[in-house]
ZABADREN-976233 format. One record per residue (C-alpha): residue in one letter; z negated, y negated, x; residue number from 1. Coordinates in steps of 0.1 Angstrom, whole numbers, plus 2048, in hexadecimal, padded with zeros to 3 digits. Example, Ala and Ser with C-alpha at 12.3 -4.5 7.8 and 13.67 -1.06 7.14 Angstrom:
<sites>
SITE;a;7B2;82D;87B;1
SITE;s;7B9;80B;889;2
</sites>
This chain:
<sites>
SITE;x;815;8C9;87A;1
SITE;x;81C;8BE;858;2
SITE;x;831;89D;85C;3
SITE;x;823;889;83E;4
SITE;x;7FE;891;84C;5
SITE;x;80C;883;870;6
SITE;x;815;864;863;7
SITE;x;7F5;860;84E;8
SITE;x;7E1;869;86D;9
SITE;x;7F5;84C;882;10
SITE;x;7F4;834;865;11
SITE;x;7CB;834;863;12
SITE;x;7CA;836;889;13
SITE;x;7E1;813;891;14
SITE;x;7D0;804;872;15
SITE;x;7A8;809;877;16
SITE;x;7AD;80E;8A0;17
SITE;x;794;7FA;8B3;18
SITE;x;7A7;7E2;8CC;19
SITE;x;79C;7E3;8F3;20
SITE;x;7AF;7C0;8FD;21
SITE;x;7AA;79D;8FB;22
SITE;x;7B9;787;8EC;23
SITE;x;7BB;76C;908;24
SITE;x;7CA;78B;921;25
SITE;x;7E9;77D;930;26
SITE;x;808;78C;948;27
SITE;x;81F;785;95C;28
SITE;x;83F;77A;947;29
SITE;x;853;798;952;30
SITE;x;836;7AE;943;31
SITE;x;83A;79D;921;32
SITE;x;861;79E;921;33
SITE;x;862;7C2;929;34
SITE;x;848;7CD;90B;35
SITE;x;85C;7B0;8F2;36
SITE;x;87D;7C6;902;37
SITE;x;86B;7E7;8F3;38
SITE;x;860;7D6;8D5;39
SITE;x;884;7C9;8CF;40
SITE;x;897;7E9;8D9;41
SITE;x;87E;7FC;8C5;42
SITE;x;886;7E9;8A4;43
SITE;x;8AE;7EE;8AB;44
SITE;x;8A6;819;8AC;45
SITE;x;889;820;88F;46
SITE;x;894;807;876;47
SITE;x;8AF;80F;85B;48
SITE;x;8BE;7EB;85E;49
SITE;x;8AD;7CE;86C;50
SITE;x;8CC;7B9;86D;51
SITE;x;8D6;7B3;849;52
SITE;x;8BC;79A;841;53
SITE;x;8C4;784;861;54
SITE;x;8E7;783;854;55
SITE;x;8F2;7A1;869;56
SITE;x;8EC;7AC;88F;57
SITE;x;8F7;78F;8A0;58
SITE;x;8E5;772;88E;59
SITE;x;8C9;793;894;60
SITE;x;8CD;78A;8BA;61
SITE;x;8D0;76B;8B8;62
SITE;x;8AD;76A;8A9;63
SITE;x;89E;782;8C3;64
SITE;x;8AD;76C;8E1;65
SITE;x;89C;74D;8D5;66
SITE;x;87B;760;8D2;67
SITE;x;87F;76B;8F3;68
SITE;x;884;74A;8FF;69
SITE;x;862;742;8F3;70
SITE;x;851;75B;90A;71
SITE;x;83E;749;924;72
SITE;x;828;752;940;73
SITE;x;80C;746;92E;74
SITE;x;811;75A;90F;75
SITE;x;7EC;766;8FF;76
SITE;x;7EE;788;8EB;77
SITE;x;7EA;777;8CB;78
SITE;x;804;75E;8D2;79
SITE;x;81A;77D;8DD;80
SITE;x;814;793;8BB;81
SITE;x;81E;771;8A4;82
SITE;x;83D;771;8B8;83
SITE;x;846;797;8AF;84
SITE;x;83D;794;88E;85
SITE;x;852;77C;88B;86
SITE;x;86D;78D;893;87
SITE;x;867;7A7;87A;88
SITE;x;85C;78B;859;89
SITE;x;87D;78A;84F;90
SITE;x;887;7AE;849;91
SITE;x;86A;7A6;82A;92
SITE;x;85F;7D0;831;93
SITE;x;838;7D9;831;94
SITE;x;837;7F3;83E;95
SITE;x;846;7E5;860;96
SITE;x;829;7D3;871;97
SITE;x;817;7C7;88E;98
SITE;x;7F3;7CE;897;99
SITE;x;7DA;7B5;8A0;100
SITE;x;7C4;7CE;8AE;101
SITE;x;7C9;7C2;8CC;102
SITE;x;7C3;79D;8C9;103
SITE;x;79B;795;8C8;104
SITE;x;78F;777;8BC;105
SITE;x;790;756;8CD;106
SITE;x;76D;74C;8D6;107
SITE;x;77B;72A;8D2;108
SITE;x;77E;733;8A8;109
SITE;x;762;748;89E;110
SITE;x;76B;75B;87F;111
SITE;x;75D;751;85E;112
SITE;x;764;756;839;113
SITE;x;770;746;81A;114
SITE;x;757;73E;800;115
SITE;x;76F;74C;7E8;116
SITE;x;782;76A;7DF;117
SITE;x;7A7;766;7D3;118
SITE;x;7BA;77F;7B8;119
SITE;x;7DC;784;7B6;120
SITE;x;7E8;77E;78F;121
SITE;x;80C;783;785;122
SITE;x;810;75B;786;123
SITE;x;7F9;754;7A5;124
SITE;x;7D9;758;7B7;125
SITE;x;7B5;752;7A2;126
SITE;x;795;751;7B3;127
SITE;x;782;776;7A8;128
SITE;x;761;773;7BC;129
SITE;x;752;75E;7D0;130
SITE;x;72E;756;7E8;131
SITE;x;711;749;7D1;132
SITE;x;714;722;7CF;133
SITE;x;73C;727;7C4;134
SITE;x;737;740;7A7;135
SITE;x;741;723;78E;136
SITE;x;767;721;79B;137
SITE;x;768;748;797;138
SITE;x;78A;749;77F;139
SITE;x;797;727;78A;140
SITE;x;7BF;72F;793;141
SITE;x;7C9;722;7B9;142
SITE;x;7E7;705;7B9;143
SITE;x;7E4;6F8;7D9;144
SITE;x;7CF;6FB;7F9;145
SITE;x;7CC;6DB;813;146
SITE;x;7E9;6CA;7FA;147
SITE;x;802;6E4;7FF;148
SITE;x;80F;6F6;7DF;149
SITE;x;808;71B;7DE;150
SITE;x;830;721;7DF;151
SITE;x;832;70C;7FC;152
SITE;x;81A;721;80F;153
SITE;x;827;742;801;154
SITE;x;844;736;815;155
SITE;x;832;732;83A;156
SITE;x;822;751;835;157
SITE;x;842;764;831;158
SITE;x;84B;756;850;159
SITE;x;82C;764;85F;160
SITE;x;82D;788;851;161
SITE;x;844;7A2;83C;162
SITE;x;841;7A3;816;163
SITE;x;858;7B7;804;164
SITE;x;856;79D;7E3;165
SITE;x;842;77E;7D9;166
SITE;x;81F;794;7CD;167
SITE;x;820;7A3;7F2;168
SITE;x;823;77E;7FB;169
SITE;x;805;776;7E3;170
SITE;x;7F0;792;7F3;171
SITE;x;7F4;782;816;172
SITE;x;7F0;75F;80B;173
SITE;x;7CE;76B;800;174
SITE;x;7C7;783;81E;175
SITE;x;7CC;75C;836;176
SITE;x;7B7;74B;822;177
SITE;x;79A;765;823;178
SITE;x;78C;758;846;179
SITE;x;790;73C;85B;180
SITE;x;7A0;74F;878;181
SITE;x;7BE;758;861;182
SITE;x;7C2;738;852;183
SITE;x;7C6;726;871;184
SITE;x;7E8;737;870;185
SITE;x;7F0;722;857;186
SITE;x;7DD;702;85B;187
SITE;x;7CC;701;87B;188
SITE;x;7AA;703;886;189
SITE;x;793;6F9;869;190
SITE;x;772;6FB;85E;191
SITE;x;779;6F6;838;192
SITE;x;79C;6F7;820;193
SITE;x;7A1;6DF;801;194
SITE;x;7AD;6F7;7E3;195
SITE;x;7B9;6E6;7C8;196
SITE;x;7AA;6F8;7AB;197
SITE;x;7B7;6FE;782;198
SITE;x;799;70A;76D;199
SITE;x;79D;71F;751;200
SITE;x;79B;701;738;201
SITE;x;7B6;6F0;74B;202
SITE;x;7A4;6D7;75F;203
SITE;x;7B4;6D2;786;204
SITE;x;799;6C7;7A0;205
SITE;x;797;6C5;7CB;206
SITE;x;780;6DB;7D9;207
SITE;x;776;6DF;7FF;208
SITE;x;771;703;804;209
SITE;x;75B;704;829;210
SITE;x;75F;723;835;211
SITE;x;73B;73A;83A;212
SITE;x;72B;74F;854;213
SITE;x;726;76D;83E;214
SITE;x;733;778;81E;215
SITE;x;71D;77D;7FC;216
SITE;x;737;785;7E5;217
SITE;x;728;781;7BD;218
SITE;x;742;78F;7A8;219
SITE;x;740;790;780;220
SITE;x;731;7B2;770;221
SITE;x;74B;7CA;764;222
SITE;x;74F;7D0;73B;223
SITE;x;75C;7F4;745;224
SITE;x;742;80F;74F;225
SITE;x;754;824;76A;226
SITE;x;745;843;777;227
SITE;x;74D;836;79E;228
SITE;x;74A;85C;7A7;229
SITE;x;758;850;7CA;230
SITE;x;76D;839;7DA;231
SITE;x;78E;857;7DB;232
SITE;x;791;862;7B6;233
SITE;x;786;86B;799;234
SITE;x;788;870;771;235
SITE;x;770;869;752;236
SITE;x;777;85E;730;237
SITE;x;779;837;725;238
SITE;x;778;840;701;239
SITE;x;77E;85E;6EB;240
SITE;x;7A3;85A;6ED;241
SITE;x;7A9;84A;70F;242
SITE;x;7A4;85C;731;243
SITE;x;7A2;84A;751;244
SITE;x;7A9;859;776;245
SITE;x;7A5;841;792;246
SITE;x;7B9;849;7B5;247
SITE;x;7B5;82C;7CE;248
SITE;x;7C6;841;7EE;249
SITE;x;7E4;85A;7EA;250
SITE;x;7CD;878;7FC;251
SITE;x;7B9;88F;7F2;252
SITE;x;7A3;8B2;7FA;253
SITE;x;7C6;8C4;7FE;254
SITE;x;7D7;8B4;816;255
SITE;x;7BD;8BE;82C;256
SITE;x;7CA;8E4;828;257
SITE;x;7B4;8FF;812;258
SITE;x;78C;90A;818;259
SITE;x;78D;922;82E;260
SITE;x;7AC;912;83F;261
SITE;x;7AA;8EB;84A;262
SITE;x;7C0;8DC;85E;263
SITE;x;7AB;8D3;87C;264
SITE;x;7C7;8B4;88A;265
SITE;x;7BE;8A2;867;266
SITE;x;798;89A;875;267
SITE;x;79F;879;87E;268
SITE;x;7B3;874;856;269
SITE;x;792;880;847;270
SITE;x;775;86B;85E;271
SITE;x;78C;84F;84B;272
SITE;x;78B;85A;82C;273
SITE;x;763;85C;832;274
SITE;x;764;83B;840;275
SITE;x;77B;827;82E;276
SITE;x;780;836;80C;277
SITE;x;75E;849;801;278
SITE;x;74B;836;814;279
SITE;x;72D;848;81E;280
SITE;x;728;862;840;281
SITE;x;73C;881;843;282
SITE;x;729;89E;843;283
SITE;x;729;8B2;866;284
SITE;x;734;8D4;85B;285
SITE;x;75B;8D5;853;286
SITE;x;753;8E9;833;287
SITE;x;73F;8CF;821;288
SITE;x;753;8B3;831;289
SITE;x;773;8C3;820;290
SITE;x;763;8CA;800;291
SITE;x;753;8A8;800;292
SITE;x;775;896;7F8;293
SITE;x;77F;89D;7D3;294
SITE;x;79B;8B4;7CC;295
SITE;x;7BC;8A1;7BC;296
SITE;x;7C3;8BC;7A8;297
SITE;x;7A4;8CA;798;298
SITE;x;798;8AA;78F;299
SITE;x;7B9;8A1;77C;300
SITE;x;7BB;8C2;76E;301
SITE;x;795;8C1;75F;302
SITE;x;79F;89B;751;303
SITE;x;7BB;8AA;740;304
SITE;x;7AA;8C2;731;305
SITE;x;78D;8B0;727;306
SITE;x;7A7;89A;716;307
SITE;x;7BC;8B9;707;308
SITE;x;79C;8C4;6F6;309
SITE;x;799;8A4;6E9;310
SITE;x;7BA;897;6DD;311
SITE;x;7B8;878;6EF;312
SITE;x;7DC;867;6EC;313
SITE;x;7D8;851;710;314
SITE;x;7D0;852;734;315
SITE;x;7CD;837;74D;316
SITE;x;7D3;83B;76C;317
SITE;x;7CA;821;783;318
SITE;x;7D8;81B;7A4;319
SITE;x;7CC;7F8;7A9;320
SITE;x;7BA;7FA;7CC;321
SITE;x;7D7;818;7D8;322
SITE;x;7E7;80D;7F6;323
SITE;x;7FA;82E;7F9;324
SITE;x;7FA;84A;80D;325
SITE;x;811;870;807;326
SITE;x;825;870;7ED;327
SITE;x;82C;891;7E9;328
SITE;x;806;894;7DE;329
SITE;x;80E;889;7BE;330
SITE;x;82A;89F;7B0;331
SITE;x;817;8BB;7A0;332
SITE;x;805;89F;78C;333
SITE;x;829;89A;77A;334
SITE;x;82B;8BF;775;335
SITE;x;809;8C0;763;336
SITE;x;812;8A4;74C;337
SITE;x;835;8A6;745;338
SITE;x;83B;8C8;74D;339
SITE;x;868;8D4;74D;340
SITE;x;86E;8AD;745;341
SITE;x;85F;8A3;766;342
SITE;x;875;8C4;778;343
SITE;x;893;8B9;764;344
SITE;x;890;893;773;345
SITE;x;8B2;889;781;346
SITE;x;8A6;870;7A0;347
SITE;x;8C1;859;7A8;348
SITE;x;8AF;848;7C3;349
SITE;x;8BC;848;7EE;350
SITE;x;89F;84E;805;351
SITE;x;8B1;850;824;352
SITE;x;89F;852;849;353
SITE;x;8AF;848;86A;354
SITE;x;8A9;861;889;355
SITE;x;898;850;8A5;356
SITE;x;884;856;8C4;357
SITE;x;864;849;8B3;358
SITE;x;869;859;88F;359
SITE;x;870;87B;8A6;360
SITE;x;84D;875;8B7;361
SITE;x;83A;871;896;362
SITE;x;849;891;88B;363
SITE;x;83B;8A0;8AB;364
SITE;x;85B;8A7;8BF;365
SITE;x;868;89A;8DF;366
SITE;x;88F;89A;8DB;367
SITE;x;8AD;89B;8C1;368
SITE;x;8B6;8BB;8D0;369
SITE;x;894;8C9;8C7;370
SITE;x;897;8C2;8A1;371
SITE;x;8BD;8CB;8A0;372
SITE;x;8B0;8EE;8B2;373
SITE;x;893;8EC;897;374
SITE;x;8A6;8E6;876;375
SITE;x;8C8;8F8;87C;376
SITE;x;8DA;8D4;87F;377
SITE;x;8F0;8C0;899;378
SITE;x;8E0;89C;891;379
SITE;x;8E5;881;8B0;380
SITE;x;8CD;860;8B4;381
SITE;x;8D5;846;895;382
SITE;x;8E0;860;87B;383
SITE;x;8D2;85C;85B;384
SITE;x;8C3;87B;848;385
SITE;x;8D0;873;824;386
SITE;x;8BB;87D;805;387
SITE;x;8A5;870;7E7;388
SITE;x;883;867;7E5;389
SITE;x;878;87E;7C6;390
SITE;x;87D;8A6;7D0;391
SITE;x;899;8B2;7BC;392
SITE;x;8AC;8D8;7B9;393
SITE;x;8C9;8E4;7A9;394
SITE;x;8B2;906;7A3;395
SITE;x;8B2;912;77F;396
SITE;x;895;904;76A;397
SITE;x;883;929;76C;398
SITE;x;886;929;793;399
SITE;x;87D;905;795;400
SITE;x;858;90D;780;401
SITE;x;853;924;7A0;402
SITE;x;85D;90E;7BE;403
SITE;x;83D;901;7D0;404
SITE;x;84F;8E7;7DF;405
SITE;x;850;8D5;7BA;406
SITE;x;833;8E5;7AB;407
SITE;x;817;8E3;7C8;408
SITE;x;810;8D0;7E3;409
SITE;x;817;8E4;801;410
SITE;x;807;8FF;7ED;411
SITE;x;7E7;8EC;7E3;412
SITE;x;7E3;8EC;7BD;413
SITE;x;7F8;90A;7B6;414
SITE;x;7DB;917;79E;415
SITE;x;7DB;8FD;78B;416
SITE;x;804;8FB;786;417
SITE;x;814;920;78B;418
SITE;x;809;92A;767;419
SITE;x;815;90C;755;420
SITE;x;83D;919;74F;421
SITE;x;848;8F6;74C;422
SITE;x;82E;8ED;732;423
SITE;x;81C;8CD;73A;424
SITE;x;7F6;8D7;739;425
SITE;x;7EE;8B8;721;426
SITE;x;809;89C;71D;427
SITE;x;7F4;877;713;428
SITE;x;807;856;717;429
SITE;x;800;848;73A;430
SITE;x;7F9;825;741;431
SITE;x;7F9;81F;767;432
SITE;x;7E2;801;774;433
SITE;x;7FA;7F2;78C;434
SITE;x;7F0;7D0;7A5;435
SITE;x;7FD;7C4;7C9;436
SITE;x;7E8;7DD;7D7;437
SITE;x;7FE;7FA;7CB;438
SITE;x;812;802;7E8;439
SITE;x;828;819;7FA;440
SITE;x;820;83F;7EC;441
SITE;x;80D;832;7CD;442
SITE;x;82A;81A;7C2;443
SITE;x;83E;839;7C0;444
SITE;x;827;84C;7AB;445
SITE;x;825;82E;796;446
SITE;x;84C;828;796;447
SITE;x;84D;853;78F;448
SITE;x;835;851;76D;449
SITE;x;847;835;761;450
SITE;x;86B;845;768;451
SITE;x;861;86B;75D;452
SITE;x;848;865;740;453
SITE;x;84E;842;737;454
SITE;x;82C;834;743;455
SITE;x;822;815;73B;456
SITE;x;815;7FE;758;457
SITE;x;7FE;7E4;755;458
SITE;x;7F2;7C9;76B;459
SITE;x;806;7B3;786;460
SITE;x;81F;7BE;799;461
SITE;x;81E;7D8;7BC;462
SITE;x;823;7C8;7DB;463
SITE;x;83B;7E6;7E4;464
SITE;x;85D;7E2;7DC;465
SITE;x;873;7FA;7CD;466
SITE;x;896;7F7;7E1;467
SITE;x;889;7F1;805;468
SITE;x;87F;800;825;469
SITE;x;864;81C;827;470
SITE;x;84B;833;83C;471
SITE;x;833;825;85A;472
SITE;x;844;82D;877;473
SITE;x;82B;828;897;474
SITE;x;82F;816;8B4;475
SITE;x;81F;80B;8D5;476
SITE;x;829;7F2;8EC;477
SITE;x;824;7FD;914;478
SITE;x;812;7DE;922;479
SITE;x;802;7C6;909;480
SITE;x;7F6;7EE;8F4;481
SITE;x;800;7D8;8D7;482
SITE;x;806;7F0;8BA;483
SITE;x;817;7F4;898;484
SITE;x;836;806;880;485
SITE;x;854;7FE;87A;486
SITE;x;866;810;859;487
SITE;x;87D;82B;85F;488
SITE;x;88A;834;83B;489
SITE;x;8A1;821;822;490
SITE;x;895;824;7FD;491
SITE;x;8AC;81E;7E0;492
SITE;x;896;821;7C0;493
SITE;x;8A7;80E;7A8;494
SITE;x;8CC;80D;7B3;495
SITE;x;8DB;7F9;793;496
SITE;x;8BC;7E3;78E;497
SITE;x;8B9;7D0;7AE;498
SITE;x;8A3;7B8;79F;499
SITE;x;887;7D7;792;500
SITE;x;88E;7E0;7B8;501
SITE;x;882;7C2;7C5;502
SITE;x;862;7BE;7AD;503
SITE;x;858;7DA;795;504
SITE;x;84A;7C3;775;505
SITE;x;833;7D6;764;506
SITE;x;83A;7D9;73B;507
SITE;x;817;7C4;735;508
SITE;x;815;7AF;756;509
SITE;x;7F4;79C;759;510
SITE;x;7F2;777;75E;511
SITE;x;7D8;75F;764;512
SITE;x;7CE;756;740;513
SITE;x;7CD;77A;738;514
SITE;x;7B3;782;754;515
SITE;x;7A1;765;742;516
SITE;x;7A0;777;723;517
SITE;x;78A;78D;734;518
SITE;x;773;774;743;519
SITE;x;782;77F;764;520
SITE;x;772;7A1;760;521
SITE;x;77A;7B6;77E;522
SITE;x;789;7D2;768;523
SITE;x;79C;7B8;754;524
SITE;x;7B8;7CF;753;525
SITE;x;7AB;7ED;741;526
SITE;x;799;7D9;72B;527
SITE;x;7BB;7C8;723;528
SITE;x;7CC;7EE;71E;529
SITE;x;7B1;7F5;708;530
SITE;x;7B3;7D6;6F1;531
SITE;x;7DB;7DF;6F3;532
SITE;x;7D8;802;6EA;533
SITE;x;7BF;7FA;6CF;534
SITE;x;7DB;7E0;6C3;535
SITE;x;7F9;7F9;6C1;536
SITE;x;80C;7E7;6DF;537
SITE;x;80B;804;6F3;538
SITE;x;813;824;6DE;539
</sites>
């Protein structure tokens, strides 16, 4: 099994599982020391380097010995999962986690929901929707909720939960103030929260925000006319000389294999796609199921040519609402738009992996000696498999127009690349729509555009972060069942620019007052590319 569709498949299944267990469950303390012992003892194996950011391995212990201390006979499972992550806040890496799948809700808090939706800007949060009866503070920017400063707060939560820089920080500040449940992490049980509001003509008022039973989100009408072909992707033309392709999950119709050939272990990958990303049933027979998720390639190639034939000078490319997925995927989109250049790209970034029990089981294989049998190598438990993130060969430029591995997807789009010879199919400027939702496998084909074509981005900044830990990594503990990843690469994007590492500005980054200019649209952004394309600020 392909190892990049094994880890998709175990991504979706820890994230959307269904949990079986109660919250309220308790053990004996012995029970809960031995799965905090496997939690613990996982984290030292998979991880590239959980001691740095407690200040090395012993202050590392010393944090995990007074956690264990805390462990009482009369632990509850939600009690037990805030303790674990924890542990794991500080090493600021999203894509190591803890699942609450297993902790129901209290019957003691029933679950309800803000009255308002929150927005991350590049200079703070801005309420973007809301229930009717609190469509007038739709645009007013957050300072403060129950008198505590939004910096304040930004700092409890990082105590609570990873964030690779302050927008990931942003994202879950909003996430705990969506319902009540979540924000009685951070200020008990309540049935309402005082924001302290700024409205976009400067006024600052107190309001109580009670939290509802239901959600009736009224969010403004869009300027732009989008062809919302589906919820996956897809490409139309804004105006005569701007294109537009939307991709809000790194997959696609070809990682499931070819027509007459899919991959029957990647079911469970496409009832999610169904689910979670089109959004409508999936069709019982496997042929029309697999030809009803687009095709990456076709539909990119039929924008660019729709564009070639019209001399339009830009595409956007938004990746706004993509959270990630394979990376690989998106390679032969930099062949068909920058052609030799993009096979020519000298990639200076590590992307290093550590061999462990766990990553070994993802991969589908039960012992070192199996892989070292597998792959010709003599690799013991800890080594590191050294390498770089983008694929890269020493081939000449001729052989290198040929190799599949650069050119294709595992094979997938080789009709719509093998005849190019290192000519880019139709070369426009790219502007990439960037915002904290950009994550993991899309932040690198953002980071890749910029780097190989010299994209523009637009928006606020990704929640990802370019030098940091990488790749969801499952894990299950034996008792409690609770689940999660822990990272098991070390990515180096931007080794002389630590800063750019830690938070990827975009060249136009969006702030409060600009989403303002826009009346808060919901496609503020393109509307904003489009008044700066029509202004000759992005040429």
């Amino acid at each position: 099994m392909n190892r990049m569709i094994r880890y998709i498949l175990l991504f979706f299944a820890l994230f959307f599982a269904v949990s079986a267990l109660h919250s309220q469950e308790k053990f004996p303390r012995e029970i809960w020391l031995e799965d905090f012992h496997t939690f613990v003892r996982y984290l030292q194996e998979t991880h590239p380097d959980p001691y740095t950011a407690y200040g090395g391995r012993s202050y590392f212990m010393k944090a995990v010995q007074q956690a264990r201390a805390t462990v009482t006979e009369d632990m509850t499972l939600e009690r037990f999962t805030d303790l674990l992550s924890g542990l794991i806040a500080p090493l600021e890496d999203a894509h190591s986690w803890v699942s609450r799948r297993v902790v129901q809700q209290d019957q003691t808090l029933p679950e309800k929901y803000s009255p308002v939706v929150l927005q991350v800007a590049t200079d703070g949060l801005f309420i973007s929707g809301a229930n009717p009866g609190f469509t007038s503070y739709i645009g007013c920017k957050l300072l403060a909720v129950e008198g505590q400063t939004v910096d304040s707060l930004l700092h409890k939560v990082r105590r609570l939960e990873p964030a690779e820089n302050r927008y990931g920080a942003l994202s879950n500040l909003r996430y705990r103030l969506w319902s009540s449940r979540m924000a009685a992490s951070l200020f008990g049980e309540k049935e309402s929260l005082l924001f302290t509001l700024q409205s976009p003509t400067g006024g600052i008022r107190e309001v109580e925000m009670f939290f509802q039973d239901s959600l009736d989100r009224v969010r403004r009408e869009s300027r732009v006319s989008l062809s919302e072909e589906n919820g996956l992707l897809y490409g139309q033309m804004l105006t005569p000389n701007t294109g537009y392709f939307r991709w809000n999950s790194l997959t696609a119709r070809e990682v499931f294999g070819d027509r007459d050939h899919v991959v029957s272990y990647a079911q469970s990958m496409m009832d999610h796609v169904y689910q979670y990303v089109l959004k409508r049933e999936k069709p019982e027979d496997p042929q029309e199921a697999y030809l009803g998720i687009p095709s990456l390639y076709e539909t990119f190639t039929d924008l660019l040519s729709v564009m070639k034939s019209q001399h339009a000078e830009y595409l956007i490319i938004d990746l706004r609402s993509n959270g990630g997925g394979i990376t690989p995927l998106c390679l032969p989109l930099l062949y068909l738009l920058y052609g030799d250049a993009y096979l020519e790209y000298k990639d200076e970034s590590e992307y290093n992996r550590i061999l462990s029990p766990l990553l070994l089981k993802k991969w589908g294989m039960d012992s070192i000696e199996q892989y070292n049998e597998t792959y010709g190598t003599a690799y013991q438990w800890g080594d590191f498999m050294f390498g770089s993130l983008m694929r890269t060969s020493d081939e000449p430029l001729e052989v290198k127009q040929k190799n599949h591995s650069l050119i294709t997807y595992q094979g997938m789009g080789k009709e719509y690349t093998e005849d190019l010879r290192g000519v880019p199919l139709y070369q426009p400027h790219v502007v990439v729509l960037c915002s904290p939702a950009t994550f993991s496998a899309a932040y690198h084909f953002m980071c890749f555009l910029a780097q190989v074509g010299g994209a523009t981005v637009v928006g606020v900044p990704a929640s990802q972060a370019g030098n940091t830990f990488m790749e969801v990594t499952p894990f299950e503990l034996p008792h409690t069942k609770i689940d999660g990843s822990f990272s098991n690469a070390l990515q180096i994007m931007f080794p002389h620019d630590p800063q750019k590492g830690k938070v990827y500005m975009p060249d136009f980054p969006m702030q409060w007052k600009d989403y303002g200019t826009y009346d808060f649209d919901p496609d503020a952004e393109i509307l904003y590319v489009l008044d700066l394309i029509n202004s000759g600020r992005i040429k």
